[in-house]
C-alpha positions as a printed Julia matrix, in Angstrom:
113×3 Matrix{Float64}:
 -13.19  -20.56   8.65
 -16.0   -21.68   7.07
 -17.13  -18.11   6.2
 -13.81  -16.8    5.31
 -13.79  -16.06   1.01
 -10.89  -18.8    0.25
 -11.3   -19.1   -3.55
  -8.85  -20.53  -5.39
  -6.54  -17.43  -6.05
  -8.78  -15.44  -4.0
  -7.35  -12.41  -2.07
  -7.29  -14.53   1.54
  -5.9   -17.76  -0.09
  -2.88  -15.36  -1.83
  -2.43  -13.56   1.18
  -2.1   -15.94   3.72
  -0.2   -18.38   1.09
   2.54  -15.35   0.63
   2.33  -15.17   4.76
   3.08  -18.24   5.17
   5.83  -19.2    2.76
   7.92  -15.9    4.29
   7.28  -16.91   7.69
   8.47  -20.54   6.88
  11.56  -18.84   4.37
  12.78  -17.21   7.44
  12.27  -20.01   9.98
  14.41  -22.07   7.47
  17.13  -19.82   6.78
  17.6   -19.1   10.66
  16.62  -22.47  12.77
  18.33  -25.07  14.17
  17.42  -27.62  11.08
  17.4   -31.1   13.53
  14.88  -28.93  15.49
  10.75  -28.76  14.79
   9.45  -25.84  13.19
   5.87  -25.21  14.31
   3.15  -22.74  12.3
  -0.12  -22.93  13.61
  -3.5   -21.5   12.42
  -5.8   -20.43  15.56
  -9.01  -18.47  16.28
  -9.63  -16.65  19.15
 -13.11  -14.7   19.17
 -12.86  -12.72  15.61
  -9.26  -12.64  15.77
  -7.04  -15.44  13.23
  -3.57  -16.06  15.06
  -0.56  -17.0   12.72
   2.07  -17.96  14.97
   5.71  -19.91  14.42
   8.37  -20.76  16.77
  11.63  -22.3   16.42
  15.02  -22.95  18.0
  17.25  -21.01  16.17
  20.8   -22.16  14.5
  23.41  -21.45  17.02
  25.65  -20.12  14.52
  22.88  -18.03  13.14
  21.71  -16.21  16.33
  23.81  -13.07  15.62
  22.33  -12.43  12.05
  19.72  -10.22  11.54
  17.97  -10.23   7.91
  16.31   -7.11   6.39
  13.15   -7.52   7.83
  11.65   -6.64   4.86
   9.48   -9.36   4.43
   8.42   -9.19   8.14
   7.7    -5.59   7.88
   5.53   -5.87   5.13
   3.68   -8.74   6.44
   3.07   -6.49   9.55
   1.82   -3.32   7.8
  -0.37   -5.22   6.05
  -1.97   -6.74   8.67
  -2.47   -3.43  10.49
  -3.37   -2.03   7.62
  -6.34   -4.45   7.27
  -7.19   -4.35  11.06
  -7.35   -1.05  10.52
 -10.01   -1.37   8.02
 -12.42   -2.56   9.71
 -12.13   -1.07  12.87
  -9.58   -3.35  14.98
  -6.54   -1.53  16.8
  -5.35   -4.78  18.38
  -1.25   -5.07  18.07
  -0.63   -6.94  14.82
   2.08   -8.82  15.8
   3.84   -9.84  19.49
   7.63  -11.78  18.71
   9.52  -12.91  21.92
  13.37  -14.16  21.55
  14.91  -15.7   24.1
  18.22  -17.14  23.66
  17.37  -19.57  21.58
  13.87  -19.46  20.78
  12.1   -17.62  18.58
   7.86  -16.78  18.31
   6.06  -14.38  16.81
   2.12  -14.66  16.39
   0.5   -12.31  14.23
  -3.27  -11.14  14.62
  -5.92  -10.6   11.8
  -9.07   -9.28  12.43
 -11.5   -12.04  10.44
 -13.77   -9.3    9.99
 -11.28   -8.31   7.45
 -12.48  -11.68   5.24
 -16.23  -12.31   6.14
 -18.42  -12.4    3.1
């Protein structure tokens, strides 16, 4: 992290900022609210891991949202994987019956000064 380009409304700091309140948006509108939600911030090797996981709202498990945000957040993240040369998946999301995870993977490459 330390050589990531966070300036104060910086292209990182907006991005990740705008990542992280859909991710949280969604994990609102859907979970089980007496339930934890957990977003974590990892590193593995070059690669930044976003993930969240909750236990969804049983009354909720048979909506499904646009995915608009989602999708967006996804493309991007190829899109700047892409850029500098990393085909790794963007994104894994496993639902089980009442659980819900998805980790997404930037390429810190995309961010070093």
């Amino acid at each position: 992290w330390k050589s990531l380009n966070f300036n104060d409304g910086g292209y990182a700091a907006l991005l990740l900022t705008n990542w992280s309140t859909e991710l949280l948006t969604n994990a609102i509108k859907y979970a089980d609210k007496s339930k934890p939600i957990v977003l974590s911030f990892s590193q593995i090797n070059d690669m930044l891991i976003i993930e969240i996981q909750n236990i969804k709202e049983l009354s909720a498990i048979h909506i499904h949202g646009t995915q608009q945000g989602l999708s967006s957040i996804i493309a991007s993240i190829r899109r700047l994987n892409l850029a500098v040369g990393c085909d790794k998946n963007a994104e894994t999301i496993n639902e089980e019956a009442d659980v819900y995870r998805m980790q997404l993977f930037l390429s810190l490459n995309s961010f070093l000064n």
